[in-house]
C-alpha positions as CSV (number, residue, x, y, z in Angstrom):
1,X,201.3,75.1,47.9
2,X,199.2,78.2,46.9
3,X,195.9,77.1,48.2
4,X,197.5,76.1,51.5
5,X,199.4,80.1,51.6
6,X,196.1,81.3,51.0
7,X,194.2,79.2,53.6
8,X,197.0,80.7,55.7
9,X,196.8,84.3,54.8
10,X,192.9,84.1,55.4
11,X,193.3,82.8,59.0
12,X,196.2,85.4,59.7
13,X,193.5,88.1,58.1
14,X,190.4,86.6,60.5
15,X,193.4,86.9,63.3
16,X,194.1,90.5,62.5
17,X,189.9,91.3,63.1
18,X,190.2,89.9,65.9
19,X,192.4,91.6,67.1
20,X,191.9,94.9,66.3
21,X,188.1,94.2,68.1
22,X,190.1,92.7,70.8
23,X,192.1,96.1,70.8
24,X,188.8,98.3,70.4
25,X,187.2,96.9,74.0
26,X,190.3,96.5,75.5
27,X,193.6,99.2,75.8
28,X,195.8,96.6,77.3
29,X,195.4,94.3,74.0
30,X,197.2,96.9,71.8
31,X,200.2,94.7,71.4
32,X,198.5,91.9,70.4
33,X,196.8,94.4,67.9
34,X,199.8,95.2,66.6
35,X,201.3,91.6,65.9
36,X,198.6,90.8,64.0
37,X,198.5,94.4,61.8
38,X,202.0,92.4,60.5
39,X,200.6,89.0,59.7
40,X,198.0,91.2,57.5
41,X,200.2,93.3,55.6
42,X,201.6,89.9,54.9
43,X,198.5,89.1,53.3
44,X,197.8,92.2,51.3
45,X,200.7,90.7,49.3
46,X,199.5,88.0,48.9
47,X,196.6,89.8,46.9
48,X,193.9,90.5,49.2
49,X,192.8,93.7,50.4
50,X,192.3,94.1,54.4
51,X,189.9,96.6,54.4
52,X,187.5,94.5,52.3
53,X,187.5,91.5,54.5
54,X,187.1,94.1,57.7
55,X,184.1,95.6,56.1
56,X,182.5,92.1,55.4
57,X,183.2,91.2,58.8
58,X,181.7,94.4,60.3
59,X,178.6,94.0,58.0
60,X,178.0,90.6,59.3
61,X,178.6,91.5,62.8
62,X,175.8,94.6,62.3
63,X,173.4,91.9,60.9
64,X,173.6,89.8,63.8
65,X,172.9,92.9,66.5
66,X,170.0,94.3,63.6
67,X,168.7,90.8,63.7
68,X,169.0,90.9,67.8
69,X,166.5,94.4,68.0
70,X,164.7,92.9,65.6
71,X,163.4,90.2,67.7
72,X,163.4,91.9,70.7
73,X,160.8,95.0,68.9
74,X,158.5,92.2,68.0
75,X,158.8,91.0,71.6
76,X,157.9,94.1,72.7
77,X,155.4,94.9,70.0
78,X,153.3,91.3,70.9
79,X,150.8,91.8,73.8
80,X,150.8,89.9,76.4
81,X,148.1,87.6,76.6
82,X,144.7,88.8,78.7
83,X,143.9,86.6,81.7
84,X,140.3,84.9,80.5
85,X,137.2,86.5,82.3
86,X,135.2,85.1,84.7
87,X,131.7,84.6,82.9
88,X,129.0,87.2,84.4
89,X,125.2,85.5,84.5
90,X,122.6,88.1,83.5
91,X,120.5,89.2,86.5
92,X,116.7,88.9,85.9
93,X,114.7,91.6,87.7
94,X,112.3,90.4,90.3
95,X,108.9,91.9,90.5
96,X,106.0,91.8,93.0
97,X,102.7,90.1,91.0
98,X,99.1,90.5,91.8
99,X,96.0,88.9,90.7
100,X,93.4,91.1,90.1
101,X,89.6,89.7,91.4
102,X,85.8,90.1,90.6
103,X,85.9,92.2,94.6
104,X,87.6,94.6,93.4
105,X,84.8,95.6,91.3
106,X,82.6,97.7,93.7
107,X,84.0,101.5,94.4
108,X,84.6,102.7,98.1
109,X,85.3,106.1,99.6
110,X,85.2,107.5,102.8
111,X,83.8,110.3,104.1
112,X,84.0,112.4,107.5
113,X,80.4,112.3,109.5
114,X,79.2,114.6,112.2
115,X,76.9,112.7,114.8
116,X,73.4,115.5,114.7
117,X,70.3,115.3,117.0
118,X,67.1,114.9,115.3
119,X,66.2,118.1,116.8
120,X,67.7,121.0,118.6
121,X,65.4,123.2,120.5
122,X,65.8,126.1,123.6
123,X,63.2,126.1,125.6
124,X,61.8,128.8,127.4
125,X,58.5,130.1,129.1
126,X,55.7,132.5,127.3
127,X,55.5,134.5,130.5
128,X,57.1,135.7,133.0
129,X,57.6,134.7,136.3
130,X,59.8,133.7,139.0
131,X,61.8,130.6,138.1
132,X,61.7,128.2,141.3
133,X,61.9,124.5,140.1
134,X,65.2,123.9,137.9
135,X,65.8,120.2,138.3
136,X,68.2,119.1,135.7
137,X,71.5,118.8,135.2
138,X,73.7,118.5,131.6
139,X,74.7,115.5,130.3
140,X,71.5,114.2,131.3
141,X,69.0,112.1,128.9
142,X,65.1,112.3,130.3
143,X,62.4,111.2,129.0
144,X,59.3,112.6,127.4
145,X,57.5,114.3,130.0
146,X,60.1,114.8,132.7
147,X,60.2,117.7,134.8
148,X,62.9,120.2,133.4
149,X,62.0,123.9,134.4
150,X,58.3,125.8,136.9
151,X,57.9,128.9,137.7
152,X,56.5,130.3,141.3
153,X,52.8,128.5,140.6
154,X,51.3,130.8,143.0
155,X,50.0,134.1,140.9
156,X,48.9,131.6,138.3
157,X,46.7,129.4,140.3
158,X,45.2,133.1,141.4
159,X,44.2,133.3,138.1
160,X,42.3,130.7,137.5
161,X,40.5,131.1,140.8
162,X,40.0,135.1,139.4
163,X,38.7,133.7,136.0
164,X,36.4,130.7,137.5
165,X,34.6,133.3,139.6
166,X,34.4,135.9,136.8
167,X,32.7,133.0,134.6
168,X,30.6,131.8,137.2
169,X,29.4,135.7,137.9
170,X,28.8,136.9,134.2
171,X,26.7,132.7,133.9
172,X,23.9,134.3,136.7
173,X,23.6,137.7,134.9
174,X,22.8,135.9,131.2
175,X,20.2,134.0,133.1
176,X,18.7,136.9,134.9
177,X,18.6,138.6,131.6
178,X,17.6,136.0,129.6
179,X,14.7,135.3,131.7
180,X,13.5,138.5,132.0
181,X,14.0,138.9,128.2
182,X,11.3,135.9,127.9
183,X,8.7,137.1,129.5
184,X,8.9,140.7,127.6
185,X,9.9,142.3,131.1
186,X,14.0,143.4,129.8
187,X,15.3,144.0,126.4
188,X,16.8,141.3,124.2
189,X,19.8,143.6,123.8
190,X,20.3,143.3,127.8
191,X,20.3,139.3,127.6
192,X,22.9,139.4,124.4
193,X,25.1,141.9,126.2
194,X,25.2,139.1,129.5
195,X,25.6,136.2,127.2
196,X,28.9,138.3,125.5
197,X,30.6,138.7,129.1
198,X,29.9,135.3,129.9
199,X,31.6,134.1,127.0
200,X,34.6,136.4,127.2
201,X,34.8,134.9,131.2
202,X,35.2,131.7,129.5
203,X,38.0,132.7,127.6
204,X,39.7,133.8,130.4
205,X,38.9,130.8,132.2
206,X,40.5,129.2,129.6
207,X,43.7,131.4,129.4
208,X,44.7,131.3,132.5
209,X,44.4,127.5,132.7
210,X,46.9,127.8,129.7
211,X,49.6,130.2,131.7
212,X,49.4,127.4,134.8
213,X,50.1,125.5,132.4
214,X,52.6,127.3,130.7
215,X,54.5,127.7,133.7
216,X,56.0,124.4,133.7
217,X,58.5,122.8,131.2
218,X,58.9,119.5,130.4
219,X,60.8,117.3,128.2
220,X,58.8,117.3,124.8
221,X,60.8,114.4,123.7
222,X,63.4,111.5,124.9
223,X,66.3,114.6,125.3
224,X,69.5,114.5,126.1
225,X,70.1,118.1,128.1
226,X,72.8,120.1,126.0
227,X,73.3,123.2,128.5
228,X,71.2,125.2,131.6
229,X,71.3,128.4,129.9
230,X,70.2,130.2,133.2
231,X,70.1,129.9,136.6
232,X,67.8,129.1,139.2
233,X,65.3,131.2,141.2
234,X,65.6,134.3,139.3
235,X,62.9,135.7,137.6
236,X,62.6,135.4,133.6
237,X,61.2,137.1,130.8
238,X,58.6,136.0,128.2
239,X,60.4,133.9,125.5
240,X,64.0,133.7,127.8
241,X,65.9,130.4,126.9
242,X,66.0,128.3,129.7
243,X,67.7,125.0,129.0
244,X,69.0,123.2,125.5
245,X,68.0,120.3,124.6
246,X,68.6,117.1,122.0
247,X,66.0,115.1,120.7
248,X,68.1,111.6,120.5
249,X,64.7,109.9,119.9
250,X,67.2,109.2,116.4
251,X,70.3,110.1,116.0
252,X,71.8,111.0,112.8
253,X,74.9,112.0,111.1
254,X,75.5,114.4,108.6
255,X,78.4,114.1,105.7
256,X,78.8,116.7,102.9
257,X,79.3,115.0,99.3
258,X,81.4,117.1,96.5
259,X,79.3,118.5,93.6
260,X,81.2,116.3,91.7
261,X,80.2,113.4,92.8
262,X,76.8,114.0,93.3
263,X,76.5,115.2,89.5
264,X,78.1,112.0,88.4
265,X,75.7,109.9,90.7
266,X,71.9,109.9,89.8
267,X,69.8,110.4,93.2
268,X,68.3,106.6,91.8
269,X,71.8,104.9,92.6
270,X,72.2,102.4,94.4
271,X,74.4,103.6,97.2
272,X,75.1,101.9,100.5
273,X,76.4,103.7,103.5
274,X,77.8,101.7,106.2
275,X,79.3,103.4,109.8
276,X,81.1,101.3,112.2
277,X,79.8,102.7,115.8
278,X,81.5,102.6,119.1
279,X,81.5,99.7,120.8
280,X,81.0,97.6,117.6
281,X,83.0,95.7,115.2
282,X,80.0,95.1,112.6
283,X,79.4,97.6,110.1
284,X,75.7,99.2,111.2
285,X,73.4,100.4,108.1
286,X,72.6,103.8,107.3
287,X,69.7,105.6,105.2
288,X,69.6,108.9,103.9
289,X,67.0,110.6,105.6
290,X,67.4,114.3,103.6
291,X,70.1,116.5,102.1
292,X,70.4,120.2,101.5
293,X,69.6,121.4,97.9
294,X,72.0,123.9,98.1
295,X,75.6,123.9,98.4
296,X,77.7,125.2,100.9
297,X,79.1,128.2,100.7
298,X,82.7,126.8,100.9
299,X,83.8,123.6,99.1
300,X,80.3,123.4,96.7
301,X,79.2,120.7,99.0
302,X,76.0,118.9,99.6
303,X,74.7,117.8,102.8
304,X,73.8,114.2,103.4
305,X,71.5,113.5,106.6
306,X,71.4,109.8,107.4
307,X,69.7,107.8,110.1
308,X,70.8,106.0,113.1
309,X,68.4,102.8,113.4
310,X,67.4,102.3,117.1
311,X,67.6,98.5,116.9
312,X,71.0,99.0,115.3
313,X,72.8,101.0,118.2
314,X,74.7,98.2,120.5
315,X,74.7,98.5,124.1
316,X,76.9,101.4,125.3
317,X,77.0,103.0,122.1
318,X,73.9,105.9,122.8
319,X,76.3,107.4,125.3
320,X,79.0,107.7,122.8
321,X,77.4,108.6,119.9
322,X,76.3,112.6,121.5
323,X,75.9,115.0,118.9
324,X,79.0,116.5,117.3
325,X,81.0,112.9,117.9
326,X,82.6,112.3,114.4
327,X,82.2,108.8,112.5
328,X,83.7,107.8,109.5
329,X,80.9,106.8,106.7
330,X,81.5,103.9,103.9
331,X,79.6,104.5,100.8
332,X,80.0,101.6,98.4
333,X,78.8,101.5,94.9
334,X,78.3,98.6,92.3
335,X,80.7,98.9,89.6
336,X,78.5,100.5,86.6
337,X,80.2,97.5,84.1
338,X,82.7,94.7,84.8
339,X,85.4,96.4,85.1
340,X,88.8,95.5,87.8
341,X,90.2,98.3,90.1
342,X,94.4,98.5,90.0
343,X,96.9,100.3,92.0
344,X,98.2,103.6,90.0
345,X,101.7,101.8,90.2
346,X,100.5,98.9,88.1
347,X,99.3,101.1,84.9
348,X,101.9,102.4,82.9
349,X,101.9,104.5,79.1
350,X,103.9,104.0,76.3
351,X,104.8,106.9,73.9
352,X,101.6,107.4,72.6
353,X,100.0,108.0,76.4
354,X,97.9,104.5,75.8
355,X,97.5,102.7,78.9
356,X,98.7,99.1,79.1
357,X,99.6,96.9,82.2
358,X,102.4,93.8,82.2
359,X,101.1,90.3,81.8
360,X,103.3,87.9,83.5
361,X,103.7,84.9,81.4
362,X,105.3,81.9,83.8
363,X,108.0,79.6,81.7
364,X,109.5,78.2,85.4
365,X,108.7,77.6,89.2
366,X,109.5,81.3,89.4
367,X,110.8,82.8,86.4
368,X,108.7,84.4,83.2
369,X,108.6,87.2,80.8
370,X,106.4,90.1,80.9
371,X,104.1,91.1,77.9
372,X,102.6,94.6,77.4
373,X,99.0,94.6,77.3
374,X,96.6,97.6,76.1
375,X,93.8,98.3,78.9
376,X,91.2,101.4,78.8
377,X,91.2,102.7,81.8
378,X,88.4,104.9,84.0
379,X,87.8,106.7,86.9
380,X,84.2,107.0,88.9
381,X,85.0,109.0,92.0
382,X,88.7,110.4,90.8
383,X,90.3,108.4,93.6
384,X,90.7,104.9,92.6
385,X,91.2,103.6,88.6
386,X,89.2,100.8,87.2
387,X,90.5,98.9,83.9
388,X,88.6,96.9,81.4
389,X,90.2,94.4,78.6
390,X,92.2,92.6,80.9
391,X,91.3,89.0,81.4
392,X,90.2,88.5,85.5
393,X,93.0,85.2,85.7
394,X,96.0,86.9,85.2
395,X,99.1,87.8,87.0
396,X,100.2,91.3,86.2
397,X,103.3,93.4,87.6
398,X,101.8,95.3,90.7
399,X,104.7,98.1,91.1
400,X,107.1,99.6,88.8
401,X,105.6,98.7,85.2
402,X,106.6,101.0,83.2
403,X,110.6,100.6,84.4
404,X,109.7,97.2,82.3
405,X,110.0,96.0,78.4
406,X,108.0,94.0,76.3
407,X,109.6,90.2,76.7
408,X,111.5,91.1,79.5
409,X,113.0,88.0,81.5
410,X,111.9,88.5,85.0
411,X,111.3,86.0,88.3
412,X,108.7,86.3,90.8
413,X,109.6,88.5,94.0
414,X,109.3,85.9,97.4
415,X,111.3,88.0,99.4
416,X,114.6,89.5,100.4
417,X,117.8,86.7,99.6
418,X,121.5,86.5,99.4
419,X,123.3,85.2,96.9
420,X,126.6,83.4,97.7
C-alpha cells in the first residue's frame, strides 16, 4: 500500500513538471498549472521535496540541449571534405637541337669592295695649239691606239718642213768647209763650227717631228673614257687636261682590312677571296695584287688591291663592273685547329663565367635530358666563336641554353602543336 502511494505521488510530481513547463510556453495552460501545484503539495507530505525533483528534472533537460550544441560545434568544427584534384602532368620544355659539323670549321667574313681601274690618267698635250679633232664620247671603251684628241696639224707640219731645210742647209756648209779644211785652204775651226749647226738642225729636225707628233692623242691602253674635260675647237695650253680615262686592261677592287685583323693574320696565310660578279652565280677568284703600308687616316685600315682575272669576267659583266661599282668580297680562312663554330645563343656560363654548351642525351623518339658540358671557347675575327672539347656527333641545345639545368627533362622542338 506504501510503495503503490509512492509510485503515485511520483507520477502526480512528474505531472506537476509538466505542467508548470506546459504553463512556462504557454499562458492559457495556467489552470492546468495550477491543478497539478495541488497534486504536489500532496506529495511533499508524503515526504518528498518538490523542488528537488524540479531541479533534477531541469538538470537533465540542460544535459540534453548541452549534449545538442555539442554535436552541432563538432559539426561545425569538422571540414568539409575537399573535392580530389585533377592530376596536373609536368610539362617538358621543348628545345630546338643542332648538330654541329667538320664545315663549320673554316672562318668567313665579308667585306665592302670598290671596283678601281688599273690606271687613271688625264691626258693632255705638251703644247699648245688649236684643238680640232675631239672624237670621243664618255662611257666609251677604245682600244689601244684609237683616236681620242689632234690639234690644228698645220703649224706643226711647218715645222718639220722649216727644220728639214735648216738640216739640209747647215749638211752643204760642213761639206764646203770640211773640204776646204782638207786641202789646207780654210781653218779646221770653220769646218767644226759647220759640223755644230748641222747637228743642232738635226735636233730640230727631230723636235719638231716630236710636236707633230705630240699633237695627237691616242688611247695608251684598252680605256674606258671617264669624262671630256674640255671642249672642242678651242685652243689649249701646254699640259691642259683633255679627256679622263680608265685603263680596264684589269680591273680591280679595293677593300680596306682592320688593323686588327691584319695583325692577327701573318701576310703568309692562307687567305682566299672569292666575289660573286654581275651576271654570275659562281663565285670568281681573286688575288691580292698590292696593299697600302699605311693606314688610313680614319678607321686604322689597310688597303687590299685585288685582281679581276680577264678569263674570269662572264659575258656582260665588263660593262657592269665600271670603276666605283661596289662588290661584296668573301675571305675564307682554314680554321688554325679543329675547332666547331656555334651560334652565341648556344654557349652559355655558369657562375664561375666557364663556358659550357647542353648535350642532348635521347632516352625516347623525342624526349631526353640535357647535360652541361665544359667547352673553351675562341674567337679569330671577333665576329663568329669557335669551341673545342666538344665531340663533332653530338646534338646540343641551339637557343636558350643557359635558361636550362643540368638533367633537365626536355623533348625535341618539331614545330608548333595543340594539345587537346
Amino acid at each position: 500500500m506504501q510503495v503503490s502511494t509512492l509510485g503515485k505521488i511520483r507520477m502526480t510530481a512528474g505531472a506537476s513538471v509538466a505542467a508548470l513547463m506546459l504553463a512556462v510556453a504557454t499562458p492559457a495552460a495556467g489552470q492546468q498549472a495550477a491543478d497539478q501545484a495541488e497534486q504536489s503539495e500532496a506529495a511533499e507530505e508524503a515526504g518528498f521535496s518538490f523542488d528537488a525533483l524540479l531541479g533534477d528534472v531541469l538538470a537533465m533537460v540542460g544535459m540534453g540541449a548541452d549534449e545538442e550544441a555539442l554535436a552541432e560545434e563538432q559539426a561545425l568544427a569538422e571540414p568539409e571534405p575537399e573535392p580530389e584534384a585533377e592530376a596536373v602532368l609536368p610539362v617538358i620544355r621543348a628545345v630546338e637541337l643542332m648538330t654541329p659539323g667538320a664545315e663549320q670549321t673554316v672562318l668567313q667574313r665579308n667585306f665592302f669592295g670598290r671596283v678601281v681601274a688599273r690606271e687613271t690618267a688625264n691626258l693632255a698635250f705638251p703644247l699648245n695649239g688649236t684643238l680640232t679633232e675631239f672624237p670621243v664620247d664618255e662611257g666609251v671603251v677604245v682600244e689601244e691606239g684609237a683616236l681620242l684628241a689632234q690639234l690644228d696639224l698645220a703649224p706643226f707640219e711647218r715645222a718639220v718642213e722649216r727644220a728639214e731645210i735648216q738640216l739640209e742647209q747647215a749638211e752643204r756648209a760642213y761639206q764646203r768647209a770640211n773640204q776646204l779644211a782638207d786641202r789646207g785652204v780654210g781653218p779646221a775651226t770653220a769646218a767644226e763650227d759647220t759640223r755644230s749647226a748641222r747637228d743642232l738642225a738635226e735636233v730640230a729636225l727631230r723636235e719638231a717631228r716630236d710636236a707633230l707628233e705630240d699633237a695627237t692623242i691616242t688611247a695608251p691602253y684598252r680605256a674606258l673614257i671617264a669624262e671630256r674635260i674640255t671642249a672642242n675647237h678651242v685652243i689649249v695650253e701646254p699640259g691642259l687636261p683633255i679627256v679622263r680615262v680608265h685603263d680596264i686592261s684589269q680591273m680591280r677592287v679595293e677593300i680596306d682590312v682592320p688593323e686588327r685583323l691584319v695583325q692577327r693574320l701573318p701576310m703568309s696565310a692562307d687567305v682566299a677571296f672569292t666575289a660573286i660578279l654581275p651576271g654570275s652565280s659562281e663565285p670568281t677568284k681573286l688575288e691580292i695584287v698590292e696593299f697600302e703600308a699605311d693606314t688610313e687616316a680614319v678607321g686604322q685600315s689597310y688597303t687590299f688591291t685585288l685582281s679581276l682575272p680577264d678569263l674570269a669576267l662572264p659575258d656582260g659583266a665588263a660593262t657592269a663592273l665600271l670603276p666605283g661599282s661596289s662588290v661584296t668580297i668573301t675571305a675564307a680562312l682554314p680554321a688554325p685547329q679543329p675547332a666547331l663554330v656555334l651560334p652565341t645563343t648556344a654557349i652559355a656560363a655558369d657562375e664561375q663565367r666557364q663556358p659550357y654548351v647542353m648535350v642532348f642525351e635521347p632516352a625516347g623518339a623525342d624526349e631526353g635530358i640535357v647535360r652541361a658540358v665544359a667547352v673553351e671557347v675562341a674567337s679569330v675575327d671577333g665576329t663568329s666563336f669557335s669551341v673545342t672539347g666538344l665531340p663533332s656527333d653530338v646534338e646540343i641545345v641551339e637557343t636558350g641554353a643557359h635558361l636550362l639545368r643540368d638533367g633537365q627533362d626536355v623533348r625535341r622542338f618539331t614545330g608548333l602543336r595543340v594539345e587537346e
